[in-house]
C-alpha positions as CSV (number, residue, x, y, z in Angstrom):
1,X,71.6,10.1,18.2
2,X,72.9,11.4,14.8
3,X,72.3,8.4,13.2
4,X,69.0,8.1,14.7
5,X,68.3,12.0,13.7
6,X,69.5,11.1,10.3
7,X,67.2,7.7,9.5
8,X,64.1,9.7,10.9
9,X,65.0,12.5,8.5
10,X,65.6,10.7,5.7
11,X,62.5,8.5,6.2
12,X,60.5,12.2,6.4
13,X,62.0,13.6,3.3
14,X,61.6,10.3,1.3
15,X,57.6,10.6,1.9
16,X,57.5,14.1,1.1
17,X,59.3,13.9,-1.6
18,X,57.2,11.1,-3.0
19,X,54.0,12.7,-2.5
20,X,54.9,16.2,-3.9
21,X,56.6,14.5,-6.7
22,X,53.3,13.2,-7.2
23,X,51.5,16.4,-7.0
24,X,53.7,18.2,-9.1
25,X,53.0,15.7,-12.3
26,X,49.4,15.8,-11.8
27,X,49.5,19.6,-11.7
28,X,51.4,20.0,-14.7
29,X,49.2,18.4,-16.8
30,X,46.0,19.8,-15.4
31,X,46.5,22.5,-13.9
32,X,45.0,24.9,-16.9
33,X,41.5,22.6,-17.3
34,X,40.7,21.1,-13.8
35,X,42.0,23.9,-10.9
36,X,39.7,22.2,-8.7
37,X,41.8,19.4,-8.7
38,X,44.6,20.8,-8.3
39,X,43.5,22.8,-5.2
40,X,42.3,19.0,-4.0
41,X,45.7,17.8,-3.6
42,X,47.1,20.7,-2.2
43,X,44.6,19.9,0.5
44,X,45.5,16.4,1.0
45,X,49.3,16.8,0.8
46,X,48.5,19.1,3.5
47,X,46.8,16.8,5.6
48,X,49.6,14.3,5.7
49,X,51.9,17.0,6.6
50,X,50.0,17.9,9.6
51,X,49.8,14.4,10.9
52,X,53.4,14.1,10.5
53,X,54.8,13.0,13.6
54,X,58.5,14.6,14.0
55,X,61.0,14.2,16.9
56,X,64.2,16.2,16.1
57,X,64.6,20.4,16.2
58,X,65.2,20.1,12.4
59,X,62.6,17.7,11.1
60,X,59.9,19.7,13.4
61,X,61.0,23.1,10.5
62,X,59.9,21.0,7.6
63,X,55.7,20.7,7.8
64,X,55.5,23.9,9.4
65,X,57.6,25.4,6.6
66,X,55.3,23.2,3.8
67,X,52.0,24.5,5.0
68,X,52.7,27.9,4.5
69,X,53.9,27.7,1.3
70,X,51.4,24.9,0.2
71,X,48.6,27.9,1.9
72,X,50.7,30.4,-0.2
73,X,50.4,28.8,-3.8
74,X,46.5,27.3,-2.9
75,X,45.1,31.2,-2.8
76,X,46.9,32.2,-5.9
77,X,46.4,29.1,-8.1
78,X,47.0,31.3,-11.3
79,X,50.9,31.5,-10.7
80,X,51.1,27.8,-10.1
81,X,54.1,27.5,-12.9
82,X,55.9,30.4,-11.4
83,X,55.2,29.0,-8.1
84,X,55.9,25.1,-8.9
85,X,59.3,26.5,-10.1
86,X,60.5,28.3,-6.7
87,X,58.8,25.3,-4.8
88,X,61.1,23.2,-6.8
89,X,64.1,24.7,-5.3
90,X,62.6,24.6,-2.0
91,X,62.1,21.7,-2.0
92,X,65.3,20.2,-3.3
93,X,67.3,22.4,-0.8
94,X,64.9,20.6,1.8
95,X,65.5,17.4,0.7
96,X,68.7,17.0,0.0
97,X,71.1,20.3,1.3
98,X,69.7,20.8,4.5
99,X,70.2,16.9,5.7
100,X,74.0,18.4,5.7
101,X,75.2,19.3,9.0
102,X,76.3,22.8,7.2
103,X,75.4,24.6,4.1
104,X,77.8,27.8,2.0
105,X,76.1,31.5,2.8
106,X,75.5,30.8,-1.0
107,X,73.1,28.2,-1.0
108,X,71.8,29.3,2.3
109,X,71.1,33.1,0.4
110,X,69.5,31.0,-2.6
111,X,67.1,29.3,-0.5
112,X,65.8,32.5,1.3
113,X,65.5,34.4,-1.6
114,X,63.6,31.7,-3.5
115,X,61.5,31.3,-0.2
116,X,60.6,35.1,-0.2
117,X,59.5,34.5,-4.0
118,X,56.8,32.0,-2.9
119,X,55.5,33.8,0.0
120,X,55.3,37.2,-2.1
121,X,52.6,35.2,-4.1
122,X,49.7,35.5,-1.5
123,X,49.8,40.0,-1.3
124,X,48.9,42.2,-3.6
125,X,51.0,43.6,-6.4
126,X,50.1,46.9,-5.1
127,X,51.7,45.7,-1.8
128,X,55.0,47.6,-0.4
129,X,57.8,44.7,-0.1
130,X,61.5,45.6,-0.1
131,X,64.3,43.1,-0.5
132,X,67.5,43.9,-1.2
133,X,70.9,42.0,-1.0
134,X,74.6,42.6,-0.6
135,X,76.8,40.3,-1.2
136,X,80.5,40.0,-1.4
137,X,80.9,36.8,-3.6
138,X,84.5,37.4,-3.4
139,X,84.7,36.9,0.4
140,X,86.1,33.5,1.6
141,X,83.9,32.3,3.1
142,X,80.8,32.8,0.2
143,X,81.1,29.1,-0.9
144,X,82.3,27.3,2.2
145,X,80.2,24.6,4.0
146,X,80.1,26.4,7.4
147,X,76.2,27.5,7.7
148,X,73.8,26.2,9.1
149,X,71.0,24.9,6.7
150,X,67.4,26.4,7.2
151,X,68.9,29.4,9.7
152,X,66.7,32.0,7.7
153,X,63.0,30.3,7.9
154,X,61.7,31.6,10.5
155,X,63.0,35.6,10.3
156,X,60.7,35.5,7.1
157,X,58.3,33.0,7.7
158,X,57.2,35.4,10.8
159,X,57.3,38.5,8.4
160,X,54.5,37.4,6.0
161,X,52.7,35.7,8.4
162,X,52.0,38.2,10.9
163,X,52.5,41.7,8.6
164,X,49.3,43.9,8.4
165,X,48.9,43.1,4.5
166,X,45.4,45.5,4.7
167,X,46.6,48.8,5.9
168,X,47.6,50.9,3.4
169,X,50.9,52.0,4.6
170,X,52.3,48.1,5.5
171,X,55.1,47.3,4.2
172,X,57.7,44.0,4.7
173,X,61.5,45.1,4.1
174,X,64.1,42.3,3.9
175,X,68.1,42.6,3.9
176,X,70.1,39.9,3.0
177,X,73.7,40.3,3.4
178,X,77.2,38.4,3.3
179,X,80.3,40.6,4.0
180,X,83.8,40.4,5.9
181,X,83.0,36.9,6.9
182,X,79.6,38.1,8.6
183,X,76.0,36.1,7.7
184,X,73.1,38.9,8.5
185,X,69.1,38.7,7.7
186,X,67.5,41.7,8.9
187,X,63.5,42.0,8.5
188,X,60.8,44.5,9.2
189,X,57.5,44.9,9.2
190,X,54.6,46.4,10.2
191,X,52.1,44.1,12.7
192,X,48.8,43.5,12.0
193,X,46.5,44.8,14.7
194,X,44.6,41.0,14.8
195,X,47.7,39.2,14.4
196,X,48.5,37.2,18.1
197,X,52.0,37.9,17.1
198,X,51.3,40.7,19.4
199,X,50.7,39.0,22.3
200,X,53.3,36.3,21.7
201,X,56.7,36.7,20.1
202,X,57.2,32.6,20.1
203,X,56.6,29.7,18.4
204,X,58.1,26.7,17.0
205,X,59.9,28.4,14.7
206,X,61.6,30.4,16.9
207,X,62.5,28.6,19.9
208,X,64.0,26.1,17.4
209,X,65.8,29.0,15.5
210,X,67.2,29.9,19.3
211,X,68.1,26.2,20.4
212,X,70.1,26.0,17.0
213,X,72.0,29.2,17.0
214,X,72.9,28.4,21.1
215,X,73.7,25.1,20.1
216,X,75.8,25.6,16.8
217,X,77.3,29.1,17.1
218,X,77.3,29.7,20.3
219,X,79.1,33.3,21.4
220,X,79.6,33.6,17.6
221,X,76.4,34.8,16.7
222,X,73.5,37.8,17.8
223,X,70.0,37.3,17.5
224,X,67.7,40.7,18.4
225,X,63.6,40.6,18.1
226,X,61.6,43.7,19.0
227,X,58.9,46.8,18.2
228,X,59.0,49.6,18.1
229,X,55.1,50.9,17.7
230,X,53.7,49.2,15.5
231,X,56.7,47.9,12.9
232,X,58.7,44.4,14.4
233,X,62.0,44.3,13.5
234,X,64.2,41.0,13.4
235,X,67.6,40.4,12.7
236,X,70.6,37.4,13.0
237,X,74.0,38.2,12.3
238,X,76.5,35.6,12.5
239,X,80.2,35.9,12.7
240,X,81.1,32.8,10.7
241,X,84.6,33.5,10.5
242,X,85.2,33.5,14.6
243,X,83.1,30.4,14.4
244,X,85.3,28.8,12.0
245,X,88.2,29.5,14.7
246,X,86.7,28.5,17.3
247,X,85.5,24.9,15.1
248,X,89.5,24.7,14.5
249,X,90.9,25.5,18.0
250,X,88.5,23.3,19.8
């Protein structure tokens, strides 16, 4: 089954690679003089993604994760360099890091924040979005392969997607932190009143994000999702430290 898992993810990442690879040369060079274009194969990289047929928990993440950034950069085609150059890390942290079976907090934190980049593209500059960071680079475990790639998608994902961007006290609020061995996202915002996110909490993001966690970490980790009003509040915390004992002792 790994192997398996691994050949249908490589095979995956191989075509979106080449297509986006593709994309990204041909926006480049006319991005400034034909945005028409441009928007075109956003559209039809799209399309393939969508008809993407994936089998595995992990390889399920990846078109769900591209259409909302591709949907992201398509409304805001003016920051298409700024944007190109997030997507770029994105993308090669897609590709390549998160085939690992475990990534460091380090590059795990480096995707996230460059994710949060992209996604900031599509609300207003007058909109309120907090995201801080704490980080103890000094801590052991900073730079150790012992995280699971990807673990952070759908927290934010579900923030911009479902956060009242109209009203004109929303807001989206994002920690990041890594201290005394402990992995944490915690994110807020407030709920749009037409958003279904109301009526259903799930999706394929999350009942992945659950299956992982259960599967990987086990009694190591804590994973709490509720409202309170009108705000939604989300956060993971993962003892990586226990679950490195655990890993050991096993």
């Amino acid at each position: 089954m790994p192997e398996q898992t691994a050949i249908i993810a490589l095979s995956v990442s191989t075509g979106i690679l080449l297509a986006v690879s593709a994309w990204l040369f041909t926006a480049y060079k006319k991005a400034k003089k034909v945005t028409k274009e441009v928007e075109k194969k956003f559209v039809e990289l799209e399309t393939k993604t969508n008809n993407l047929q994936l089998q595995t928990l992990e390889s399920r993440l990846n078109p769900h994760l591209f259409k909302n950034i591709l949907n992201s950069i398509q409304s805001h085609a003016y920051q298409t360099y700024f944007a190109m150059d997030k997507l770029s890390n994105v993308l090669d942290y897609i590709l390549y890091e998160s085939q690992n079976r475990y990534v460091s907090p380090r590059e795990e934190i480096d995707f996230a924040l460059n994710l949060i980049e992209i996604n900031k593209i599509k609300l207003s500059p007058l909109f309120s979005i907090t995201v801080k960071k704490k980080i103890d680079e000094m801590d052991e475990l900073y730079e150790q392969k012992i995280l699971a790639p990807l673990i952070s998608i759908d927290l934010i994902e579900n923030a911009f997607k479902h956060a009242d961007l109209q009203s004109p006290d929303a807001f989206i609020s994002i920690i990041i932190e890594f201290k005394n061995n402990v992995f944490s996202v915690l994110v807020q915002n407030k709920i749009s009143p037409k958003s279904a996110f109301l009526k259903e909490h799930s999706g394929i993001g999350a009942s992945t994000l659950d299956q992982r966690l259960k599967i990987l970490y086990n009694n190591c980790y804590k994973l709490e999702r509720y409202t309170e009003e009108d705000v939604y509040v989300a956060q993971l915390k993962i003892n990586l430290l226990e679950h490195k004992n655990k890993m050991l002792t096993a």
